[in-house]
Biopython code that builds the backbone (N, CA, C, O; Angstrom):
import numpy as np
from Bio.PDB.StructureBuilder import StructureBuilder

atoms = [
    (1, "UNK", "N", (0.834, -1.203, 0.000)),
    (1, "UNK", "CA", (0.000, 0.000, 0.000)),
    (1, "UNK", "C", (0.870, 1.255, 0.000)),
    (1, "UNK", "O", (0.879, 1.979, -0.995)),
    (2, "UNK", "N", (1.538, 1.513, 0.987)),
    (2, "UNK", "CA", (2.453, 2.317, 1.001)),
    (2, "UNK", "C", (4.043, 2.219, 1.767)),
    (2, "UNK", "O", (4.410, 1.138, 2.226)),
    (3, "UNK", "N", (4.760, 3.213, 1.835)),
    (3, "UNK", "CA", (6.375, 2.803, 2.754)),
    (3, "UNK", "C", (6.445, 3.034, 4.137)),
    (3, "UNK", "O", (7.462, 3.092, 4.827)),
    (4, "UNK", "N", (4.940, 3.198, 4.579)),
    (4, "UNK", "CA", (4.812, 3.437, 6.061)),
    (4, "UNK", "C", (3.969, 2.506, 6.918)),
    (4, "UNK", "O", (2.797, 2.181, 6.730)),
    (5, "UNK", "N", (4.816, 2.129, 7.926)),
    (5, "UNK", "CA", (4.063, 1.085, 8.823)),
    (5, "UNK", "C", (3.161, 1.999, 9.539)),
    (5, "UNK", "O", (3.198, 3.185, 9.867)),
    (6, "UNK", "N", (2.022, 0.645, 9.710)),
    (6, "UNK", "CA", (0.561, 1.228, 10.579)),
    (6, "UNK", "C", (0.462, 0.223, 11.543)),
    (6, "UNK", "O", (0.929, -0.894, 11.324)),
    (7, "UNK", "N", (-0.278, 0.599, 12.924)),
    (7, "UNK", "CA", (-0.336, -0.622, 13.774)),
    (7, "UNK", "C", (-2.133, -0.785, 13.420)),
    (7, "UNK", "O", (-2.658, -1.809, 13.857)),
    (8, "UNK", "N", (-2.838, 0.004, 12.810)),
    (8, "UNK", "CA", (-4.626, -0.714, 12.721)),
    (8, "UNK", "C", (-4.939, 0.014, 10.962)),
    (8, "UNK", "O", (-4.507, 1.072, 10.504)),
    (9, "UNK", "N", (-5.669, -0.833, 10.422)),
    (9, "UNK", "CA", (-6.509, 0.038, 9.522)),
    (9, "UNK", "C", (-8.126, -0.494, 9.176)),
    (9, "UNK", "O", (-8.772, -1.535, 9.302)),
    (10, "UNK", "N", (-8.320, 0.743, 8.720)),
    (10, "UNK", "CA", (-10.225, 0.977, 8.699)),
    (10, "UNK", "C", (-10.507, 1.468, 7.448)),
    (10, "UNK", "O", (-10.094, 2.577, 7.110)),
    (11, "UNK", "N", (-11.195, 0.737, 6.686)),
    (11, "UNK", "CA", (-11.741, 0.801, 5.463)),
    (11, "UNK", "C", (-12.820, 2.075, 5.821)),
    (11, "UNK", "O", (-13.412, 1.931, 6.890)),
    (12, "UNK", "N", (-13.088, 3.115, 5.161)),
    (12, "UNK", "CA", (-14.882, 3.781, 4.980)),
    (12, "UNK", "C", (-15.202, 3.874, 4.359)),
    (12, "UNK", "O", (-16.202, 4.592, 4.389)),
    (13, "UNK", "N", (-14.659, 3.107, 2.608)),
    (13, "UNK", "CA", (-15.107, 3.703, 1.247)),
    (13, "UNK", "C", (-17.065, 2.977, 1.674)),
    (13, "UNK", "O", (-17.811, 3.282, 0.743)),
    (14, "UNK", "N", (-17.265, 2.764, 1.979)),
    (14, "UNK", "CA", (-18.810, 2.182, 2.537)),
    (14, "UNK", "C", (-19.498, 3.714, 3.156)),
    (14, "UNK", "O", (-20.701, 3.585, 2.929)),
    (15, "UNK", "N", (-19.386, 4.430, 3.507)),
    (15, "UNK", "CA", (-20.001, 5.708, 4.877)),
    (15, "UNK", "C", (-19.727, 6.654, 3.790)),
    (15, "UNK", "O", (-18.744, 6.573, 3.053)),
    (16, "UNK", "N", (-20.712, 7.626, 3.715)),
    (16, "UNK", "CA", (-20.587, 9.426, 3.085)),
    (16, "UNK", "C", (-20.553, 10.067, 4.877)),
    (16, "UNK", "O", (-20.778, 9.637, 6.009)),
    (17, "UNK", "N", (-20.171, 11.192, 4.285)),
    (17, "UNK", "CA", (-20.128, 12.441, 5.170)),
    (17, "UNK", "C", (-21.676, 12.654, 5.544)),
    (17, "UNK", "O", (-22.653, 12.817, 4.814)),
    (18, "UNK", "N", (-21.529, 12.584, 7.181)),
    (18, "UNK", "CA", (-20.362, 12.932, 8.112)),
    (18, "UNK", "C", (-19.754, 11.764, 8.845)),
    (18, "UNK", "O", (-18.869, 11.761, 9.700)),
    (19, "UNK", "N", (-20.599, 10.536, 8.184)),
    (19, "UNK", "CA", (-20.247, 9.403, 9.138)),
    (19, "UNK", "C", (-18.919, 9.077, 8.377)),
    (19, "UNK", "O", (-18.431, 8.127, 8.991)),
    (20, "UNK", "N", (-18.206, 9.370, 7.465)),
    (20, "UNK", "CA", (-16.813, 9.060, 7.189)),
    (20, "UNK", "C", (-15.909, 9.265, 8.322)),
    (20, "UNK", "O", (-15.328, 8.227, 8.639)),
    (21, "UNK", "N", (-15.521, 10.620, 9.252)),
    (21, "UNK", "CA", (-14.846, 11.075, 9.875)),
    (21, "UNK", "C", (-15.523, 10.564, 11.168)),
    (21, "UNK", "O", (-14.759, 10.081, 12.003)),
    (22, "UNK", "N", (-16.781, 10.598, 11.443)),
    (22, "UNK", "CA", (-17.015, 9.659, 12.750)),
    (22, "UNK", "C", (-16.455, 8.096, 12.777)),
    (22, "UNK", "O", (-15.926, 7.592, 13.768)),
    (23, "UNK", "N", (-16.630, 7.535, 11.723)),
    (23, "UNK", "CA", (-15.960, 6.293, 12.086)),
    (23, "UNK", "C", (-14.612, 6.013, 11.722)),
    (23, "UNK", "O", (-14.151, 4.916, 12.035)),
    (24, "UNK", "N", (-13.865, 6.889, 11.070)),
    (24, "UNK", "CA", (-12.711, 7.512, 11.656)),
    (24, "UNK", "C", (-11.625, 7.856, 13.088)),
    (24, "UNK", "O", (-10.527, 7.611, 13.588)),
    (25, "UNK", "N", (-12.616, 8.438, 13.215)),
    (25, "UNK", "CA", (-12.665, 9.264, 14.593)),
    (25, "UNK", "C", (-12.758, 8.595, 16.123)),
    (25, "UNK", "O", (-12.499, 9.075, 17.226)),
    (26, "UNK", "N", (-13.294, 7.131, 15.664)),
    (26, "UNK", "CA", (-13.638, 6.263, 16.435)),
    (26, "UNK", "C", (-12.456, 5.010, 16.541)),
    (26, "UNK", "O", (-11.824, 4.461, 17.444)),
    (27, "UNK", "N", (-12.549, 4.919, 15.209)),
    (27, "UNK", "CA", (-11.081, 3.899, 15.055)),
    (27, "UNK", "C", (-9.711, 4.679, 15.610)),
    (27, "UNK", "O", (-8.867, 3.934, 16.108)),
    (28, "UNK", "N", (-9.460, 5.879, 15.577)),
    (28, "UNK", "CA", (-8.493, 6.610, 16.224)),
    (28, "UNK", "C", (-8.557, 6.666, 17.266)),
    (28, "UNK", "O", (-7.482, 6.382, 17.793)),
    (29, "UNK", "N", (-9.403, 6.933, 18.010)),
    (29, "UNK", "CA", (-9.643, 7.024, 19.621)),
    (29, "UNK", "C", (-9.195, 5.484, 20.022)),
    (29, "UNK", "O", (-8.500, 5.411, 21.035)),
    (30, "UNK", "N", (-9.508, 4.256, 19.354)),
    (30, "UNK", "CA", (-9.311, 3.157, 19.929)),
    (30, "UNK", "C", (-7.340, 2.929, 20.262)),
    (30, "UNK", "O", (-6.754, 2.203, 21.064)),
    (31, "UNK", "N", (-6.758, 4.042, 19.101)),
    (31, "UNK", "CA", (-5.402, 3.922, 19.562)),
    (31, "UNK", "C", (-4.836, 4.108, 20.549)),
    (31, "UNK", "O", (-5.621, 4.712, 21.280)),
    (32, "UNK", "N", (-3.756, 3.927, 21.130)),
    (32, "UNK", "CA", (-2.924, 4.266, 21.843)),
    (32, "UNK", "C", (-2.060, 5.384, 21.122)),
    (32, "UNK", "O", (-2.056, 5.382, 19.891)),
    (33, "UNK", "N", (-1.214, 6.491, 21.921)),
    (33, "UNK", "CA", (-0.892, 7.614, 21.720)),
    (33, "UNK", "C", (0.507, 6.802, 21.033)),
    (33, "UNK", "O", (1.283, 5.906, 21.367)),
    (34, "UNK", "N", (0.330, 7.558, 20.072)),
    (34, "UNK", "CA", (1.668, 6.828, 18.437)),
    (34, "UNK", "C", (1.750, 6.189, 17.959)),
    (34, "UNK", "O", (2.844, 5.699, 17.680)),
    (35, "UNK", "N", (0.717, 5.796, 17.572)),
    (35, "UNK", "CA", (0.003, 4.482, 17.141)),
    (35, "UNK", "C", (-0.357, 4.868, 15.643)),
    (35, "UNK", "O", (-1.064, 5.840, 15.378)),
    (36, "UNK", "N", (0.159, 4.072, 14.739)),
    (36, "UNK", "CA", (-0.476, 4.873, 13.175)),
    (36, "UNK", "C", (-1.463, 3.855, 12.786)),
    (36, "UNK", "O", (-1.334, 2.634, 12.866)),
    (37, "UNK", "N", (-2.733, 4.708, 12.241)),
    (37, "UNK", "CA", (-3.705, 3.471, 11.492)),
    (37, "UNK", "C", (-3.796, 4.455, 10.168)),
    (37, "UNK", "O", (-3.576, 5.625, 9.854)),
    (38, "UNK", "N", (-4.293, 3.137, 9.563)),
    (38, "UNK", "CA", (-4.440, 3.576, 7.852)),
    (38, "UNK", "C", (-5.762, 3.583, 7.611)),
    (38, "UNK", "O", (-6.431, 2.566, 7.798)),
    (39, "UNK", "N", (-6.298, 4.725, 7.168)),
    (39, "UNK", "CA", (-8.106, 4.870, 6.699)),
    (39, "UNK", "C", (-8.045, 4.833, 5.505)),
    (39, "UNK", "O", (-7.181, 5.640, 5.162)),
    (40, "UNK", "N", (-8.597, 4.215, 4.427)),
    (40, "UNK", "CA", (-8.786, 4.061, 3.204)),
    (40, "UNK", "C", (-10.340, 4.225, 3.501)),
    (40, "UNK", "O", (-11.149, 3.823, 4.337)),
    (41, "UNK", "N", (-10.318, 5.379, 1.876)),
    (41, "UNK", "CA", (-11.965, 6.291, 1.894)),
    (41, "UNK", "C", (-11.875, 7.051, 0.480)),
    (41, "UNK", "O", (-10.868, 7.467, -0.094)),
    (42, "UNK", "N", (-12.790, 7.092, 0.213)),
    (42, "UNK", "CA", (-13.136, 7.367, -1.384)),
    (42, "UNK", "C", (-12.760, 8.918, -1.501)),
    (42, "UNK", "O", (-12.688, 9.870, -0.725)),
    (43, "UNK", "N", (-12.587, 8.722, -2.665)),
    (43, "UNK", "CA", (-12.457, 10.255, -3.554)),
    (43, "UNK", "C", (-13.298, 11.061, -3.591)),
    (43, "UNK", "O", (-14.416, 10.549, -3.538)),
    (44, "UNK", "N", (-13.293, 12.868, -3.708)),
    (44, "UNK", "CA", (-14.307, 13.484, -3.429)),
    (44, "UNK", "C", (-14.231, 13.537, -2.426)),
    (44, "UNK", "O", (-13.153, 13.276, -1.892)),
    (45, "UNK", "N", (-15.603, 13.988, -1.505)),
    (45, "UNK", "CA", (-15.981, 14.522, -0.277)),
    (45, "UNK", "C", (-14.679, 14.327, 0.936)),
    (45, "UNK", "O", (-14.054, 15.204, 1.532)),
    (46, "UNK", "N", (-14.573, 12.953, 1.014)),
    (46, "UNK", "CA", (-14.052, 11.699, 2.385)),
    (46, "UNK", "C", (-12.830, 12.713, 2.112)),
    (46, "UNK", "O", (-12.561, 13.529, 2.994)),
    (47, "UNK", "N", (-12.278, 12.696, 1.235)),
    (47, "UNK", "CA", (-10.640, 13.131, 0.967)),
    (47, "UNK", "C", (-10.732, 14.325, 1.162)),
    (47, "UNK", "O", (-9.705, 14.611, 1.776)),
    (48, "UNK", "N", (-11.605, 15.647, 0.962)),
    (48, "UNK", "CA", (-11.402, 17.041, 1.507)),
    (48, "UNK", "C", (-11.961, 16.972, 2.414)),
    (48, "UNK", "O", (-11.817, 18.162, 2.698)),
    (49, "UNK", "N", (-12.858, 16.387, 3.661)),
    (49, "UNK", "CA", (-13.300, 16.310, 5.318)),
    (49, "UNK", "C", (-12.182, 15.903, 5.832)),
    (49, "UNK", "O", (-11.341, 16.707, 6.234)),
    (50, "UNK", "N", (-11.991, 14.372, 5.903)),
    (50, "UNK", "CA", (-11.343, 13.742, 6.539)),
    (50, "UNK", "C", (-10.438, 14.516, 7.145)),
    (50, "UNK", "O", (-10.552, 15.289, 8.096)),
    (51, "UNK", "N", (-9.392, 14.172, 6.384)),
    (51, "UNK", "CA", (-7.833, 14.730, 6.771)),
    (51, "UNK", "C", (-8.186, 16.028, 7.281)),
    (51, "UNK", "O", (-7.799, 16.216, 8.434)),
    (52, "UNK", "N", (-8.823, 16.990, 6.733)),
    (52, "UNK", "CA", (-8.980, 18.499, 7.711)),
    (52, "UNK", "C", (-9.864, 18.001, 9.150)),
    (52, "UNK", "O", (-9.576, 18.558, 10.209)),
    (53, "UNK", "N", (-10.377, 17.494, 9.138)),
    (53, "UNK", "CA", (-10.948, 17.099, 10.578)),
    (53, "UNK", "C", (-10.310, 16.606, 11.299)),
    (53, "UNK", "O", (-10.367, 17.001, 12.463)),
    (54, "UNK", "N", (-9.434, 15.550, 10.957)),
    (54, "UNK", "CA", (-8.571, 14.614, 11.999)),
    (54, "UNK", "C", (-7.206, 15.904, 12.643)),
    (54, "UNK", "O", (-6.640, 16.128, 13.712)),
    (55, "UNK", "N", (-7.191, 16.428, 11.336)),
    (55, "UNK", "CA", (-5.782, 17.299, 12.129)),
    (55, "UNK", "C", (-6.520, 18.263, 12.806)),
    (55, "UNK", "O", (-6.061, 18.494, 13.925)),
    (56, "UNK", "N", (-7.735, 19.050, 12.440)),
    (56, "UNK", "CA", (-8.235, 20.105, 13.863)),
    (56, "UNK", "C", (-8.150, 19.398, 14.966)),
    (56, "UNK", "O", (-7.656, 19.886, 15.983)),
    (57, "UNK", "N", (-8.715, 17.895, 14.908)),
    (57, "UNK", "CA", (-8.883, 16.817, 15.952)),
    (57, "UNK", "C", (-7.285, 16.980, 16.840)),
    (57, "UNK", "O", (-7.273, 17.119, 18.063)),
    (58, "UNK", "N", (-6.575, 16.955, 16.379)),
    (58, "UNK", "CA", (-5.044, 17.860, 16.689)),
    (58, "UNK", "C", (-3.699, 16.287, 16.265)),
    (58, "UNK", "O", (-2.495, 16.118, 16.457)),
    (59, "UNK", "N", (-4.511, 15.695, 15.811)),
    (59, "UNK", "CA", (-3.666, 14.135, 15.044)),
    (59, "UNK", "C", (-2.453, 14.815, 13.869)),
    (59, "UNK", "O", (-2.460, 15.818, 13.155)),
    (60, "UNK", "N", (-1.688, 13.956, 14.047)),
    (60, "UNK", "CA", (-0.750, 14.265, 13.167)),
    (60, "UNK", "C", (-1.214, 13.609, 11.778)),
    (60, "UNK", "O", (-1.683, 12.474, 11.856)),
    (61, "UNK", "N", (-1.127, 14.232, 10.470)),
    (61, "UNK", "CA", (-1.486, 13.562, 8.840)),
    (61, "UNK", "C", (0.297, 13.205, 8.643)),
    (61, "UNK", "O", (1.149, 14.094, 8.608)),
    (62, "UNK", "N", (0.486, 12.266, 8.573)),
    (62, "UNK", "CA", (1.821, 11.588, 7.664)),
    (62, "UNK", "C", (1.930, 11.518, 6.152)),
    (62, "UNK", "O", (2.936, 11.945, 5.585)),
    (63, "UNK", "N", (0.910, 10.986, 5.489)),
    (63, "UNK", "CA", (0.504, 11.062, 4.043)),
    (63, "UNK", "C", (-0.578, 10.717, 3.881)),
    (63, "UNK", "O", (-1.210, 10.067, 4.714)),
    (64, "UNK", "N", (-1.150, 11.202, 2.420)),
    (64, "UNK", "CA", (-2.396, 10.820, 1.849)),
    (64, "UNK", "C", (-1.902, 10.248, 0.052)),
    (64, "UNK", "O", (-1.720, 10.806, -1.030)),
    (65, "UNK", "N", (-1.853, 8.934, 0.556)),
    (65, "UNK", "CA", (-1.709, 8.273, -1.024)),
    (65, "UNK", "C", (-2.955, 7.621, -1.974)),
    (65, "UNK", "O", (-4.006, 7.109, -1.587)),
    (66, "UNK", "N", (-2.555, 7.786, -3.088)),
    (66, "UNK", "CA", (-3.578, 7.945, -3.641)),
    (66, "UNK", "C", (-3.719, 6.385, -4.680)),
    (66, "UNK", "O", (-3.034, 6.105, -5.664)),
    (67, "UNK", "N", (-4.480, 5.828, -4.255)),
    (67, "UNK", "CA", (-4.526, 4.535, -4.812)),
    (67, "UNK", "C", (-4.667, 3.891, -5.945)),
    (67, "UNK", "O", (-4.740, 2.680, -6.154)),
    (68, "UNK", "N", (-4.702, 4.845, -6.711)),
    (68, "UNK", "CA", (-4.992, 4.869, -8.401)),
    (68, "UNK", "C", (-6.377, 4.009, -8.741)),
    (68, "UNK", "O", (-6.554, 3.462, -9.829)),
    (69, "UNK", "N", (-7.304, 3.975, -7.673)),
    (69, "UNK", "CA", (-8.383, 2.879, -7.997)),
    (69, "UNK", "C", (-10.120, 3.597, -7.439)),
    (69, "UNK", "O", (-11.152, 3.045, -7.058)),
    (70, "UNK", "N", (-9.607, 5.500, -7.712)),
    (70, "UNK", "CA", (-10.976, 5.822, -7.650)),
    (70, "UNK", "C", (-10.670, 6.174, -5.730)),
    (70, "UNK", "O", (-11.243, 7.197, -5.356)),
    (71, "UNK", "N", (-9.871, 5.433, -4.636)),
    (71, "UNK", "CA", (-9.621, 5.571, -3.676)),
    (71, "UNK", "C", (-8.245, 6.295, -2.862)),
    (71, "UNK", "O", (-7.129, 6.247, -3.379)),
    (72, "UNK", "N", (-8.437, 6.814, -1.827)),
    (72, "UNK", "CA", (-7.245, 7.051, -0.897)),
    (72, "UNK", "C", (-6.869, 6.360, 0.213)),
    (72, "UNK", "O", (-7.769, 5.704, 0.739)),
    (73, "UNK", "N", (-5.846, 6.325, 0.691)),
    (73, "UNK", "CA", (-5.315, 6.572, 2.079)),
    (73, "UNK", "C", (-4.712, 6.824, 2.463)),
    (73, "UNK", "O", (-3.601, 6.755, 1.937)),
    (74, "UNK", "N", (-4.917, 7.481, 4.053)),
    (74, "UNK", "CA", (-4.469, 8.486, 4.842)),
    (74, "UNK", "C", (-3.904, 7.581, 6.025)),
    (74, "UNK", "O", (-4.523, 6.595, 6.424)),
    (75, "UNK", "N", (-3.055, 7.863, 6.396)),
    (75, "UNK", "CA", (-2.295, 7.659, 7.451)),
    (75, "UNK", "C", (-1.843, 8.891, 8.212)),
    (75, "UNK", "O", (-1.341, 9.986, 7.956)),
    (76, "UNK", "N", (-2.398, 7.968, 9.629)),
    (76, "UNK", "CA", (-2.225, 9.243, 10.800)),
    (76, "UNK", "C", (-1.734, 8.746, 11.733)),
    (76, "UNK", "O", (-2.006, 7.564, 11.944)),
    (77, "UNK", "N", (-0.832, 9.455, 12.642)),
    (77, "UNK", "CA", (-0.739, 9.434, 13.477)),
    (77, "UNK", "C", (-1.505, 9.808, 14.648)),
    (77, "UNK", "O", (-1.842, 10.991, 14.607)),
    (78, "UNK", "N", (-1.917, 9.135, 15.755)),
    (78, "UNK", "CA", (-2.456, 9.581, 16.777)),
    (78, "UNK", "C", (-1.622, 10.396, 18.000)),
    (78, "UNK", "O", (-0.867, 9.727, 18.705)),
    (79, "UNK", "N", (-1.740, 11.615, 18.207)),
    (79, "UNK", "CA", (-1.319, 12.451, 19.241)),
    (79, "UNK", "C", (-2.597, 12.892, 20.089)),
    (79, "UNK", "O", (-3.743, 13.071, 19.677)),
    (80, "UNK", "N", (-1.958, 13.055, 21.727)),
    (80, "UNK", "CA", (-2.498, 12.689, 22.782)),
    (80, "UNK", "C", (-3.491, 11.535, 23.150)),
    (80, "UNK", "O", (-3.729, 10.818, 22.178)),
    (81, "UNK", "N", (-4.028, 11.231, 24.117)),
    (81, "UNK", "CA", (-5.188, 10.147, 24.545)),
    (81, "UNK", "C", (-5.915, 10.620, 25.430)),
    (81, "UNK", "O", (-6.847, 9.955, 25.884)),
]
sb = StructureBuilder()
sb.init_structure("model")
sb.init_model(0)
sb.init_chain("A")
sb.init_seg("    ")
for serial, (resi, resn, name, xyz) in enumerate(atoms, 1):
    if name == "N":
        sb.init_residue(resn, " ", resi, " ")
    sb.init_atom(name, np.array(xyz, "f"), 0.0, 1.0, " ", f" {name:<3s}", serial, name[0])
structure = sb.get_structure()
């Protein structure tokens, strides 16, 4: 997928906005503080919410690669708990 290790990942190409970033948001909270998970989520909407939400959320964004298949993913880091 990509050159960066993740310790969880969460599919949402399934959920539109706003439940993209809630179940997001949820799978992140389940981390532990430095913990990277990988969200794979569709093109359009998911890809301009997401990532701006998770980082107000105050998470670190590492990359957003782009899957050549209509999809993304984002890898984050989780900061604080």
């Amino acid at each position: 997928m990509a050159d960066i290790q993740y310790d969880e990942e969460v599919d949402i190409t399934d959920k539109v906005c706003p439940l993209t970033f809630v179940k997001a948001k949820v799978a992140i909270d389940e981390l532990d503080e430095g913990q990277i998970i990988a969200i794979r989520m569709n093109d359009g909407e998911p890809v301009q919410n997401v990532p701006r939400s998770i980082k107000d959320e105050g998470h670190q964004i590492l990359k957003l690669a782009d899957n050549e298949d209509g999809t993304y993913t984002l890898f984050v880091k989780k900061v604080g708990d």
